[in-house]
C-alpha positions in Angstrom: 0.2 -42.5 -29.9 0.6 -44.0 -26.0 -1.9 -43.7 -24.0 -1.0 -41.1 -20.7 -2.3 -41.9 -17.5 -2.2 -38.7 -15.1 -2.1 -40.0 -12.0 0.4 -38.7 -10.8 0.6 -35.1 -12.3 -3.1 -35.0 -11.3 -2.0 -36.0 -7.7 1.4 -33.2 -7.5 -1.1 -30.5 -8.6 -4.0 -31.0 -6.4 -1.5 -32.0 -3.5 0.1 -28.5 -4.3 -3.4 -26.5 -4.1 -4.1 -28.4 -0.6 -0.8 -27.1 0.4 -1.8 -23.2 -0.7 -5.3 -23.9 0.8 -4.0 -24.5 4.2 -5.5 -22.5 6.7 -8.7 -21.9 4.4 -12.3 -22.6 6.5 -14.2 -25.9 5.9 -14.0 -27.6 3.2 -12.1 -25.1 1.4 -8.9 -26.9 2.3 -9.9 -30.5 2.4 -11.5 -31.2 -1.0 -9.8 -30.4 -4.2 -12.5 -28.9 -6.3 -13.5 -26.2 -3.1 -9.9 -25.6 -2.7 -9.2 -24.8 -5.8 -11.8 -22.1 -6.0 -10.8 -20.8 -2.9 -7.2 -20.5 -4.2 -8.5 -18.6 -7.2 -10.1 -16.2 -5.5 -7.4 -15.9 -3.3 -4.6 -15.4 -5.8 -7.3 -12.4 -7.4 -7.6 -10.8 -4.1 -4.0 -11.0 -3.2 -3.1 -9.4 -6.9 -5.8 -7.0 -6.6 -4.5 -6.0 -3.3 -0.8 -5.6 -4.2 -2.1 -2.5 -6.3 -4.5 -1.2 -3.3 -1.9 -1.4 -0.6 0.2 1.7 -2.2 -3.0 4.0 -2.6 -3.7 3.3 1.2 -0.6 3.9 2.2 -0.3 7.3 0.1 -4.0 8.5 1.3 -2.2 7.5 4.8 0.8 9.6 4.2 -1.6 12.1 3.1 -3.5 12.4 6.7 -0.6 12.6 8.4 1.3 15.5 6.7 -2.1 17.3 6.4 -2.4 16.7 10.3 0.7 17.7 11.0 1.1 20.6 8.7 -2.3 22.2 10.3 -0.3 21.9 13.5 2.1 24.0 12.4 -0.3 26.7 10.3 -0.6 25.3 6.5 -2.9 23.8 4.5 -1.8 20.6 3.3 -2.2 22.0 -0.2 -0.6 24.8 0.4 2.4 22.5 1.8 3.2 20.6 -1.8 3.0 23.9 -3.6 5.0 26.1 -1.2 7.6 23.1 -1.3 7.5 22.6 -4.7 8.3 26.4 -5.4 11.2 25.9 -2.8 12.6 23.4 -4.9 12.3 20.5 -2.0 11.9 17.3 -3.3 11.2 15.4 -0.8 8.4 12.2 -1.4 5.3 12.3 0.8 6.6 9.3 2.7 9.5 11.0 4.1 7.0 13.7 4.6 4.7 11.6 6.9 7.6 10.2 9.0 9.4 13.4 9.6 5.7 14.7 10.7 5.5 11.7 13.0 9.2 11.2 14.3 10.7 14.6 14.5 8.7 17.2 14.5 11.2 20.1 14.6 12.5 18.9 11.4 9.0 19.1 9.8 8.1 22.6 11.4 11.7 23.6 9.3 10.4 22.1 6.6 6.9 23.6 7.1 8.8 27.5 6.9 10.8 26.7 4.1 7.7 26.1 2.0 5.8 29.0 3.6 8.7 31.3 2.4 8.3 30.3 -0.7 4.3 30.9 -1.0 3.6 34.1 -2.9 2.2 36.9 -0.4 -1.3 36.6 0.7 -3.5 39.6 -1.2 
């Protein structure tokens, strides 16, 4: 079997992690094997984060309806269930930016699912 010498796959890949290191602190972008730990737990973060991003922006979403929705004399609680007895399907996200950009559309919005709560005993 020949023999295979890997200098120059071993230069493409390290060349490639100084290229994703750029803009890492210190040495963490200069020499390979620091580099390529930093890039490791990079990539983890960034994955890890991908998934984090869409709870914060529901829990944001969340705030803002809630907010906005006390304005206007409901629970947040009350809200989804008043508006899921309506039959309005309408995603929190819409929710949020109806409560933040128009808010005569969201007080509407607001009554419809108060009209369909059950009477207070």
């Amino acid at each position: 079997m020949a023999r295979v010498k890997r200098g120059v796959t071993a230069h493409r890949r390290h060349r490639k992690v100084l290229k994703q290191t750029k803009g890492h602190y210190g040495t963490k972008n200069r020499l390979f094997k620091r580099a390529n730990e930093s890039l490791m737990r990079a990539l983890s973060f960034q994955y890890r984060d991908r998934k984090n991003r869409k709870r914060d922006f529901r829990r944001l979403w969340i705030q803002r309806i809630n907010a906005a929705s006390r304005v206007n004399g409901l629970q947040y609680s009350r809200l989804i269930h008043g508006l899921a007895l309506a039959g309005v399907e309408v995603d929190r996200k819409m929710l949020a930016d109806l409560a933040v950009r128009d808010e005569e559309a969201f007080a509407a919005i607001v009554d419809t699912a108060r009209q369909a709560l059950p009477a207070q005993a």
